[in-house]
Jmol script that loads the backbone (N, CA, C; Angstrom):
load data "model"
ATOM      1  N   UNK A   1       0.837  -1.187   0.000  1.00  0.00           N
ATOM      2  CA  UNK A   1       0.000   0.000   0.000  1.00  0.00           C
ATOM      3  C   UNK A   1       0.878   1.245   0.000  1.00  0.00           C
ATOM      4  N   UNK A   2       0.717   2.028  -0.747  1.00  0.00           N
ATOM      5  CA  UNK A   2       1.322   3.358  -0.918  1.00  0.00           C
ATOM      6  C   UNK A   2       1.698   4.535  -0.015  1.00  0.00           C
ATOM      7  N   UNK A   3       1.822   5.083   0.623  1.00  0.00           N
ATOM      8  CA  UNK A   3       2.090   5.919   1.894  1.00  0.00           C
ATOM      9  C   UNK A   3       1.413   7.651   1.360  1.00  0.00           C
ATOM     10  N   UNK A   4       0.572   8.400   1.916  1.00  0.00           N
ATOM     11  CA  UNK A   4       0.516   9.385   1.782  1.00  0.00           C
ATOM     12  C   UNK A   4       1.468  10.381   1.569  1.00  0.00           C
ATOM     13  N   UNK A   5       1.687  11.436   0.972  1.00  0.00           N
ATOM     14  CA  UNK A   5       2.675  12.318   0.759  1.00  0.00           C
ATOM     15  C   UNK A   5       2.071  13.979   0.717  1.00  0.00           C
ATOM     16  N   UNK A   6       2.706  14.604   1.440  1.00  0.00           N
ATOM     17  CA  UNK A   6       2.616  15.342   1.724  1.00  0.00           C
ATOM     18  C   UNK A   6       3.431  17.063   1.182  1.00  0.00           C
ATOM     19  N   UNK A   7       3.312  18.061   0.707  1.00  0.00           N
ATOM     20  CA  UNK A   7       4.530  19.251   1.060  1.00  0.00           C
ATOM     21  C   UNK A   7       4.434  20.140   2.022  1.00  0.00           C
ATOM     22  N   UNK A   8       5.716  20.488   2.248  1.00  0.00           N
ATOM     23  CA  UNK A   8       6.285  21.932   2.832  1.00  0.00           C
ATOM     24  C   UNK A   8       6.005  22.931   2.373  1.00  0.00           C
ATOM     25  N   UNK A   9       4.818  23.999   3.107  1.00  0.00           N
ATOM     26  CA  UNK A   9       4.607  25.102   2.720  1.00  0.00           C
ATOM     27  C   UNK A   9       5.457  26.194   2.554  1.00  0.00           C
ATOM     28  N   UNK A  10       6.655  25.709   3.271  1.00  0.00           N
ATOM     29  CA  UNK A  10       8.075  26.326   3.366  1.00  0.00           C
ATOM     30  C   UNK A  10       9.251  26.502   2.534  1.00  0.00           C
ATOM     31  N   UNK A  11       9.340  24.870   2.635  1.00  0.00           N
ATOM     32  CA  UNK A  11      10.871  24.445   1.385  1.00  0.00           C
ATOM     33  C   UNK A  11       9.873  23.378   0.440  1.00  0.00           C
ATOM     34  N   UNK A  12       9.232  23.230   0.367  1.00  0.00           N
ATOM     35  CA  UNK A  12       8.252  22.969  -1.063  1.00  0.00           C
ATOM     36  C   UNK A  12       8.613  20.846  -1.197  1.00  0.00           C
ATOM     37  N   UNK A  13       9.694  21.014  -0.153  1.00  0.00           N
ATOM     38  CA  UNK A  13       9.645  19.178  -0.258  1.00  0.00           C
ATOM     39  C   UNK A  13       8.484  18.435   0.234  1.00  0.00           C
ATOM     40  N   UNK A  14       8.643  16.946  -0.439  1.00  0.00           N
ATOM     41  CA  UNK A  14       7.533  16.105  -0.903  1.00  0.00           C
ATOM     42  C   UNK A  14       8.049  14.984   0.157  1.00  0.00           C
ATOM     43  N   UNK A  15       7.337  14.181   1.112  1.00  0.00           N
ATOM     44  CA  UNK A  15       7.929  13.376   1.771  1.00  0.00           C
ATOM     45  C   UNK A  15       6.527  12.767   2.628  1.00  0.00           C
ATOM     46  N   UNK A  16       6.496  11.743   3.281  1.00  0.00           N
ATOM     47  CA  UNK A  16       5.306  10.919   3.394  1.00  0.00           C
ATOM     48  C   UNK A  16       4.949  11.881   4.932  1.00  0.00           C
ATOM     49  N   UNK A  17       3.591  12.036   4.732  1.00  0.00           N
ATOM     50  CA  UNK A  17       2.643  12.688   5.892  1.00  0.00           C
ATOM     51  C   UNK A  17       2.914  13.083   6.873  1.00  0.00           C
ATOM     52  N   UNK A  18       3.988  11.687   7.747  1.00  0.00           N
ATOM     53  CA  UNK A  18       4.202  11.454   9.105  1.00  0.00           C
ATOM     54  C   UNK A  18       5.263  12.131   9.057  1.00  0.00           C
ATOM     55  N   UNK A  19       6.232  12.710   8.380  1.00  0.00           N
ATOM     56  CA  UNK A  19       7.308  13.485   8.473  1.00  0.00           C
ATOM     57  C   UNK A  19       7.232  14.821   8.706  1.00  0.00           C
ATOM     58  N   UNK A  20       5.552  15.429   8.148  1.00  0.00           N
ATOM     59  CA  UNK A  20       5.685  16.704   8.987  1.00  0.00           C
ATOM     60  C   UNK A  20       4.672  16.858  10.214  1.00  0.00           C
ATOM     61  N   UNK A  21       4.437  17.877  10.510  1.00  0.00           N
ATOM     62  CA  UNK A  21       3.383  19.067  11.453  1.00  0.00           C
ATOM     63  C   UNK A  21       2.562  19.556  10.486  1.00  0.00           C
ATOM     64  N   UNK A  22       1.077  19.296  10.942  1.00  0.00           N
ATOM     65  CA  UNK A  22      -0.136  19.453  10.218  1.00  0.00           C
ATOM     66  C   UNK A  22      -0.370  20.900  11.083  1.00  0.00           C
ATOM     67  N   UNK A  23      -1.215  22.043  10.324  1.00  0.00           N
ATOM     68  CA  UNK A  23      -1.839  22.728  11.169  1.00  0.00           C
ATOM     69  C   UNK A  23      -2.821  22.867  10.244  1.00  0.00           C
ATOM     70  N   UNK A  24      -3.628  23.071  10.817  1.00  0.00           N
ATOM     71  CA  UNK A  24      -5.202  22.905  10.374  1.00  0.00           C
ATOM     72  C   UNK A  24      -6.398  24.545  10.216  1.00  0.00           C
ATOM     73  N   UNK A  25      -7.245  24.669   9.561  1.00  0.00           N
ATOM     74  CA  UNK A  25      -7.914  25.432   9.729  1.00  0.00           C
ATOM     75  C   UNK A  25      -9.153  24.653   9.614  1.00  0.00           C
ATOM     76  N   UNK A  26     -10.036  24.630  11.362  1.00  0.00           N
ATOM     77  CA  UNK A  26     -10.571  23.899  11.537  1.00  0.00           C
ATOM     78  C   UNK A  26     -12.326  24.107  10.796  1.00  0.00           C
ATOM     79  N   UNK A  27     -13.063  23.387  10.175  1.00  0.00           N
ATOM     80  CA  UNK A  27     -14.125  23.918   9.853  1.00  0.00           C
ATOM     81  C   UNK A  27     -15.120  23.708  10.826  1.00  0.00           C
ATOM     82  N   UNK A  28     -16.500  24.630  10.982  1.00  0.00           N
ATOM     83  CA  UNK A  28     -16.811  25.631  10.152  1.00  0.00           C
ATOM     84  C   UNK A  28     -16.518  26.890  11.167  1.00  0.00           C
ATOM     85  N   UNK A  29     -15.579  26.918  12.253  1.00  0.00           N
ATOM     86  CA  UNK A  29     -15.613  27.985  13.038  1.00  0.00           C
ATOM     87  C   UNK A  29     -14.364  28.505  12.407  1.00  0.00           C
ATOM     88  N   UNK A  30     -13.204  28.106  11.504  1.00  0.00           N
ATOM     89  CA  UNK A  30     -12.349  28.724  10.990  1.00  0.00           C
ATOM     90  C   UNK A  30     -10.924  28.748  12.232  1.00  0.00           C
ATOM     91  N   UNK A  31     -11.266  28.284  13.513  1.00  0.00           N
ATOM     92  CA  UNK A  31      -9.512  28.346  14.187  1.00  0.00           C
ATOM     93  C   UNK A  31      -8.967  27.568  13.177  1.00  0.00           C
ATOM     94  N   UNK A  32      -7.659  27.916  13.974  1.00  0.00           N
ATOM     95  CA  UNK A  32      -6.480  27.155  13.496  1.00  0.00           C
ATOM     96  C   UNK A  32      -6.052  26.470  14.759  1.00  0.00           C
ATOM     97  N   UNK A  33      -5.513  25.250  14.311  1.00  0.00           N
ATOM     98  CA  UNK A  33      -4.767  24.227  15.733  1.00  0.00           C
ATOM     99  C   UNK A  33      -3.852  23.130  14.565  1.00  0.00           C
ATOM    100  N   UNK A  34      -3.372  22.349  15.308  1.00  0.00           N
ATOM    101  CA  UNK A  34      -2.106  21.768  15.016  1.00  0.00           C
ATOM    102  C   UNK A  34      -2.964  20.511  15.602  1.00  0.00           C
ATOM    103  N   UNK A  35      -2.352  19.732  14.364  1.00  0.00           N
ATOM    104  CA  UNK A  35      -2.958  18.498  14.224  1.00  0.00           C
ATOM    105  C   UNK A  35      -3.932  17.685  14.346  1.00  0.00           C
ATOM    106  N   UNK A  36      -5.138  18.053  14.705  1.00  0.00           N
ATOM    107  CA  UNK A  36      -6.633  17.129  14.836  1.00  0.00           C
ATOM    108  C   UNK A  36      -7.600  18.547  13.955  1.00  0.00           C
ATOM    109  N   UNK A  37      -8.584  17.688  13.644  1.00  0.00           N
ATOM    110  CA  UNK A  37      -9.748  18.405  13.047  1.00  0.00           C
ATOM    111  C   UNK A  37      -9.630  17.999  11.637  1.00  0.00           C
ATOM    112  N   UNK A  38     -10.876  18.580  10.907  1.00  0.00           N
ATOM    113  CA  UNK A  38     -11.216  18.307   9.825  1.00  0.00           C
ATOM    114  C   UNK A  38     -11.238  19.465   9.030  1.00  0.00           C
ATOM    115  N   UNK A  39     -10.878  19.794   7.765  1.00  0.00           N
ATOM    116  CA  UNK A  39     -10.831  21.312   7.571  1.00  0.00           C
ATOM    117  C   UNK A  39      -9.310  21.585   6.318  1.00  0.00           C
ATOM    118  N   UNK A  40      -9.159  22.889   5.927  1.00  0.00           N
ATOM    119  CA  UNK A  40      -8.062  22.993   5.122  1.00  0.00           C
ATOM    120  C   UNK A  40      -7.121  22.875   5.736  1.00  0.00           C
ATOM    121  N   UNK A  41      -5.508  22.390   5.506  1.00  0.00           N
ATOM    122  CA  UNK A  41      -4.367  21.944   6.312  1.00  0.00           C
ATOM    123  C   UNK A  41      -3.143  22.273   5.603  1.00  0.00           C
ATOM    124  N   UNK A  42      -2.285  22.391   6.232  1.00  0.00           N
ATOM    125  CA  UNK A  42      -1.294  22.670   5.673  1.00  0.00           C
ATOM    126  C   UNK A  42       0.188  21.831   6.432  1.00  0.00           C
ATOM    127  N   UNK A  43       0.843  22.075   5.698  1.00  0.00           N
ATOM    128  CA  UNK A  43       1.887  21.205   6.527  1.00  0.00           C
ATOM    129  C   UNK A  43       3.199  21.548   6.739  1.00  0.00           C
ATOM    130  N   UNK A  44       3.544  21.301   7.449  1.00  0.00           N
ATOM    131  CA  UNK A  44       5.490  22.079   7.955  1.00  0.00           C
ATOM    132  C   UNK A  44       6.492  20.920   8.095  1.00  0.00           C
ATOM    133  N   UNK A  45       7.718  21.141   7.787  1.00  0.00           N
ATOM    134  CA  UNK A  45       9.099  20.477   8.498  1.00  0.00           C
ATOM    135  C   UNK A  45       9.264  20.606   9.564  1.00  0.00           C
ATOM    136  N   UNK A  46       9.313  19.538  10.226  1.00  0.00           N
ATOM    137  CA  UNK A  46      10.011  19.612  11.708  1.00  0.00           C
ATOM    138  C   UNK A  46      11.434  20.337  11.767  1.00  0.00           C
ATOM    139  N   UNK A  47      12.025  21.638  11.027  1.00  0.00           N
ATOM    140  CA  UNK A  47      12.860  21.830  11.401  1.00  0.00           C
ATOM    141  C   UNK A  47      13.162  23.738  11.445  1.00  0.00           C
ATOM    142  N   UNK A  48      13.968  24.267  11.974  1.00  0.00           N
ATOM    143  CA  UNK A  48      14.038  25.975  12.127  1.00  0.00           C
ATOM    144  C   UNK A  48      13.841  26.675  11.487  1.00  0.00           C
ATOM    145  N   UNK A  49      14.796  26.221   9.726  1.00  0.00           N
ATOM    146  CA  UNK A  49      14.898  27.099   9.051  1.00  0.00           C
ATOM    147  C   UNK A  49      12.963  27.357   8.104  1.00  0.00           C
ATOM    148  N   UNK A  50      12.564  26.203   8.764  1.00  0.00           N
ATOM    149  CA  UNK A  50      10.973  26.176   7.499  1.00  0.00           C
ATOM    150  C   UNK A  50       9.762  26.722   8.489  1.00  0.00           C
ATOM    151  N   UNK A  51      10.308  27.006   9.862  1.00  0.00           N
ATOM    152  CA  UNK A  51       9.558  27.394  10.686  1.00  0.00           C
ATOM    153  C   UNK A  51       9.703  28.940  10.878  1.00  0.00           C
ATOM    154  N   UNK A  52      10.865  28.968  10.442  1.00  0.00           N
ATOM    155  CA  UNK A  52      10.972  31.081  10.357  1.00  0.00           C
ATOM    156  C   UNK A  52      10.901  31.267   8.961  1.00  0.00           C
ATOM    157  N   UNK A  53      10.937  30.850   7.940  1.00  0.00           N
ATOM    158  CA  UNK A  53      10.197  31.238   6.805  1.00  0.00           C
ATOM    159  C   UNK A  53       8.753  31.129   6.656  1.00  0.00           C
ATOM    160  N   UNK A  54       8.207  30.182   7.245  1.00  0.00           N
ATOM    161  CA  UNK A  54       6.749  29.755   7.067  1.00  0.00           C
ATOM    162  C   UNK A  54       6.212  31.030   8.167  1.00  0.00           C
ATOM    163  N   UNK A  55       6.804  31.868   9.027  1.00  0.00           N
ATOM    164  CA  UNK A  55       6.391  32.740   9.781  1.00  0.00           C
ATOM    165  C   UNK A  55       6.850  33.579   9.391  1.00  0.00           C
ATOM    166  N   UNK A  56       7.883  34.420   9.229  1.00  0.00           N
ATOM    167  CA  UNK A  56       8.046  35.473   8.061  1.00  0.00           C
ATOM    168  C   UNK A  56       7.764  35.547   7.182  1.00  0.00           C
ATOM    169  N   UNK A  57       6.947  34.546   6.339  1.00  0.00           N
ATOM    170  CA  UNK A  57       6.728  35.098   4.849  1.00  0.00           C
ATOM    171  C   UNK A  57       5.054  35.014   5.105  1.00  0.00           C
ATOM    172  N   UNK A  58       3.847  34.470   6.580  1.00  0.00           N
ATOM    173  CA  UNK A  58       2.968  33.925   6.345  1.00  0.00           C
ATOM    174  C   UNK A  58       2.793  32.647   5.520  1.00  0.00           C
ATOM    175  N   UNK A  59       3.259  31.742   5.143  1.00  0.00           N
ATOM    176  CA  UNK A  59       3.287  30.865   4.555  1.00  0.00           C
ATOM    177  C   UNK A  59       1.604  30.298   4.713  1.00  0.00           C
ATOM    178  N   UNK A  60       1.943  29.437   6.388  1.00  0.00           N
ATOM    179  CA  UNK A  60       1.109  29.325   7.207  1.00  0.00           C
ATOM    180  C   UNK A  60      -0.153  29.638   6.974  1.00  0.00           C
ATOM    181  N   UNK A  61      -0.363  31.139   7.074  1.00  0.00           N
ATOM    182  CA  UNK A  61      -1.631  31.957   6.658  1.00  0.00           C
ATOM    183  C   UNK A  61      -1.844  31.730   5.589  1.00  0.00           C
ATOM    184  N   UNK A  62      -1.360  31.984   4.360  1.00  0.00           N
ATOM    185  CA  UNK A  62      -1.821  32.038   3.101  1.00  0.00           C
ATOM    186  C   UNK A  62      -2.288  30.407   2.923  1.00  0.00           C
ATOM    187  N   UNK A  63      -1.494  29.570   3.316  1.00  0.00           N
ATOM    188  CA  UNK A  63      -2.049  28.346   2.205  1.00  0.00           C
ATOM    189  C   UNK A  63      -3.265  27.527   3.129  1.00  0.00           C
ATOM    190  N   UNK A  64      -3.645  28.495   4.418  1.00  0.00           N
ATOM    191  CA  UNK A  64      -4.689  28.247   5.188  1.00  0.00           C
ATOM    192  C   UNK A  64      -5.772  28.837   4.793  1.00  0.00           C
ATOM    193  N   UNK A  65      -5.276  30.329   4.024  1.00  0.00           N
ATOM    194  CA  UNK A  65      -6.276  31.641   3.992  1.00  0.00           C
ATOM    195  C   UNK A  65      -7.440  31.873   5.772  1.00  0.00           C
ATOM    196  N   UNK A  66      -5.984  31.979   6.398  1.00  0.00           N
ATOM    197  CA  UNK A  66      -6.584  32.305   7.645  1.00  0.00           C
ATOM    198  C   UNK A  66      -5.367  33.214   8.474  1.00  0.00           C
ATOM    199  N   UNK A  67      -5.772  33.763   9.127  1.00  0.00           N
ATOM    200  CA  UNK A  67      -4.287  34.585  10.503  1.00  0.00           C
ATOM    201  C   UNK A  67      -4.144  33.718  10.522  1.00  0.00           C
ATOM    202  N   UNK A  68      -3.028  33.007  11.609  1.00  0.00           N
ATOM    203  CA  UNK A  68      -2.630  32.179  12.329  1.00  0.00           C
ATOM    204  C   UNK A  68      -2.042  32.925  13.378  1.00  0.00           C
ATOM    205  N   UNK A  69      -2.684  32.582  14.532  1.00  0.00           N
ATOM    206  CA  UNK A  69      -2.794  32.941  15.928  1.00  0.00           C
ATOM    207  C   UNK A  69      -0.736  32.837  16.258  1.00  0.00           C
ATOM    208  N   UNK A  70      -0.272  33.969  17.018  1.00  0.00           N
ATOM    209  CA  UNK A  70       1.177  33.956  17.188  1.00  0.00           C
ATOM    210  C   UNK A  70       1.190  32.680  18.395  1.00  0.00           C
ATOM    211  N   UNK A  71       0.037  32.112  18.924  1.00  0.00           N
ATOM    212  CA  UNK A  71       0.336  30.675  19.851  1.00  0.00           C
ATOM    213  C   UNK A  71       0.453  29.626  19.164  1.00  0.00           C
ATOM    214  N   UNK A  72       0.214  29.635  17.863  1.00  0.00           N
ATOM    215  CA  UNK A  72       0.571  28.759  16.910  1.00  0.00           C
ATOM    216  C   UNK A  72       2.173  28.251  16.822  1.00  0.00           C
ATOM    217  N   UNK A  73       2.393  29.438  16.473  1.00  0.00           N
ATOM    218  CA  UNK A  73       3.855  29.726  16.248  1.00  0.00           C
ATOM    219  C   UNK A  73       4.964  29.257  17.266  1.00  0.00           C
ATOM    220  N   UNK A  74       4.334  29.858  18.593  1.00  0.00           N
ATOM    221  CA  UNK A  74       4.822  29.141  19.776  1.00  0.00           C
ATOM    222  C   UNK A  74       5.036  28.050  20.509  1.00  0.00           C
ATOM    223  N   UNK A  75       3.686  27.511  20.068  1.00  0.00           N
ATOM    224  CA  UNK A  75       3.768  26.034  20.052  1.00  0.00           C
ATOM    225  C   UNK A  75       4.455  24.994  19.412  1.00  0.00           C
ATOM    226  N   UNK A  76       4.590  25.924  18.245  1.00  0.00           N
ATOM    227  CA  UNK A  76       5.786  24.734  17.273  1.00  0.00           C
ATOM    228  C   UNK A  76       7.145  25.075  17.357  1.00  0.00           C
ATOM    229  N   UNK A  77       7.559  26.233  17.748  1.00  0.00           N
ATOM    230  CA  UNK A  77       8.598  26.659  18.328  1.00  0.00           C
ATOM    231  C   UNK A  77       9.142  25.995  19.510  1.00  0.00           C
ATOM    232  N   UNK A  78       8.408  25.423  20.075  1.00  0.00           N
ATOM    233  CA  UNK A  78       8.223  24.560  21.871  1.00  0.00           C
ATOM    234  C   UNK A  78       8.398  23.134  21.594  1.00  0.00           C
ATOM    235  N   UNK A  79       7.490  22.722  20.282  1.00  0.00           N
ATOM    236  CA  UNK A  79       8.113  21.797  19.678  1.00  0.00           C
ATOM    237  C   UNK A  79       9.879  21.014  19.170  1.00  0.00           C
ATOM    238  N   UNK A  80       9.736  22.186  18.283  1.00  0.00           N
ATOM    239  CA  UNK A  80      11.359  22.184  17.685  1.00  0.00           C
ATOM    240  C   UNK A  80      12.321  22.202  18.659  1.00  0.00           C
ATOM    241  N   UNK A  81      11.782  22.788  20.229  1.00  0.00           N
ATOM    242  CA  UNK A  81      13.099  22.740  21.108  1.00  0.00           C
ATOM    243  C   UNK A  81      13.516  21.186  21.134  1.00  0.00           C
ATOM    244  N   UNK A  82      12.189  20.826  21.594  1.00  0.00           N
ATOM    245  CA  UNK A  82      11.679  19.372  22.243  1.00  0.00           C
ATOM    246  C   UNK A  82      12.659  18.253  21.506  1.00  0.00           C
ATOM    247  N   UNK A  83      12.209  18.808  20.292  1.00  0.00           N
ATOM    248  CA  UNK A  83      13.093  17.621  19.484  1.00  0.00           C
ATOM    249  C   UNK A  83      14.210  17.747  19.422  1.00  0.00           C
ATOM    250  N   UNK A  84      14.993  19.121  19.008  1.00  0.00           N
ATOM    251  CA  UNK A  84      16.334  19.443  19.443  1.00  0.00           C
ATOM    252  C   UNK A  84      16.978  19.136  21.091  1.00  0.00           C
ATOM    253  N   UNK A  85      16.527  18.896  21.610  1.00  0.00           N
ATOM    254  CA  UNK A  85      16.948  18.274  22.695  1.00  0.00           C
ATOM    255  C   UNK A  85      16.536  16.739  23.108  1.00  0.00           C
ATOM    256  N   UNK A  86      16.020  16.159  22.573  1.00  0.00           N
ATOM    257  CA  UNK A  86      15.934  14.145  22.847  1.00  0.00           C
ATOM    258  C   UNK A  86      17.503  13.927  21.438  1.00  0.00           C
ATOM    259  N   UNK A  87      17.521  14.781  20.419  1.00  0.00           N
ATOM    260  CA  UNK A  87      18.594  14.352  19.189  1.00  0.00           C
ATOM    261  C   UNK A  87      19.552  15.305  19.557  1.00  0.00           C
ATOM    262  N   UNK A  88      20.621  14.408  20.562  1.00  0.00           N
ATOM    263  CA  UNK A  88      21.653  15.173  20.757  1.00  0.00           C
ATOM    264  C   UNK A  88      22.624  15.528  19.358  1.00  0.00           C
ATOM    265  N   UNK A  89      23.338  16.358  19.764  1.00  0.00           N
ATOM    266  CA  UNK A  89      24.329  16.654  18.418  1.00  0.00           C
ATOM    267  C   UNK A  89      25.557  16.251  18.537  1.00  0.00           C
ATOM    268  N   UNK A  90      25.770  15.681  17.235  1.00  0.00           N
ATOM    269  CA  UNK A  90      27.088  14.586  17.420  1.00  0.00           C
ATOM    270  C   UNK A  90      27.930  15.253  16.379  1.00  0.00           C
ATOM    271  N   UNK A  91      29.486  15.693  17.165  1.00  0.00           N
ATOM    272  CA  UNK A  91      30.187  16.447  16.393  1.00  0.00           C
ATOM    273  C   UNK A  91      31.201  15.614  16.355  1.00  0.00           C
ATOM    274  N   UNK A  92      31.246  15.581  14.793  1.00  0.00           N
ATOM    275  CA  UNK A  92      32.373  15.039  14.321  1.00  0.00           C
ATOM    276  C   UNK A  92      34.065  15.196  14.305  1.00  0.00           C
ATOM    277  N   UNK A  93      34.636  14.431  14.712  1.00  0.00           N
ATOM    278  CA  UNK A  93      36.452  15.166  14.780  1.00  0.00           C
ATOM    279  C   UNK A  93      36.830  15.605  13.334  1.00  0.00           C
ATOM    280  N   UNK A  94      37.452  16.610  13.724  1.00  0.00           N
ATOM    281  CA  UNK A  94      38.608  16.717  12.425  1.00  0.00           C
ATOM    282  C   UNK A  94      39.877  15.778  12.458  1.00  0.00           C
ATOM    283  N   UNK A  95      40.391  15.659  11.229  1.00  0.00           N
ATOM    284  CA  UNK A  95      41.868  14.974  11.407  1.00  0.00           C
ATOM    285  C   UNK A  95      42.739  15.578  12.306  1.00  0.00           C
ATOM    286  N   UNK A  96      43.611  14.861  12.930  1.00  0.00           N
ATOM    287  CA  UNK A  96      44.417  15.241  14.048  1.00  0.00           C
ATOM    288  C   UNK A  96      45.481  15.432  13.312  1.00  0.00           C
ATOM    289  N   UNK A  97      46.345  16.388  14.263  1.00  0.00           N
ATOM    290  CA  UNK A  97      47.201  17.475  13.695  1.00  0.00           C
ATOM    291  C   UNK A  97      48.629  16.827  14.376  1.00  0.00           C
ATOM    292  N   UNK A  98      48.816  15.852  14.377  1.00  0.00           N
ATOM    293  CA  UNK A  98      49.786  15.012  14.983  1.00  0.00           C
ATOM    294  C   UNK A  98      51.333  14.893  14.221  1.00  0.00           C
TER     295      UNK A  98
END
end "model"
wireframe off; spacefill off
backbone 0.3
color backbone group
């Protein structure tokens, strides 16, 4: 069976569903929330650089055709820590100077 696929309203990549953050514009009262509901949706990278473009440019808004509440923003911001901290960062050596 085939896997859903999804894009980045951000960096425009194509990659299966579960790889991003849904935010939603919920129908028929029109909020916006992150991940449940039924309604127009849009979708993000779990990662910084698609989360400050998708908020500086409205991304978000436009491909919702809604504001998006700045607790939106915060919330996925709260997110991205989350994950940046369980995936420690593993720095690689340089060649030694021996």
């Amino acid at each position: 069976m085939q896997t859903n696929h999804r894009r980045c309203v951000s960096c425009r990549r194509v990659a299966p569903k579960a790889e991003f953050w849904r935010v939603v514009r919920v129908y028929p009262d029109r909020q916006v929330c992150l991940d449940q509901g039924m309604g127009r949706s849009a979708y993000l990278c779990p990662q910084a650089d698609c989360l400050r473009q998708a908020q500086k440019k409205s991304r978000l808004g436009r491909a919702l055709k809604a504001n998006v509440p700045e607790a939106i923003y915060q919330s996925l911001w709260q997110r991205l820590a989350e994950i940046e901290e369980k995936e420690p960062t593993t720095i690689t050596p340089g060649p030694s100077k021996t």
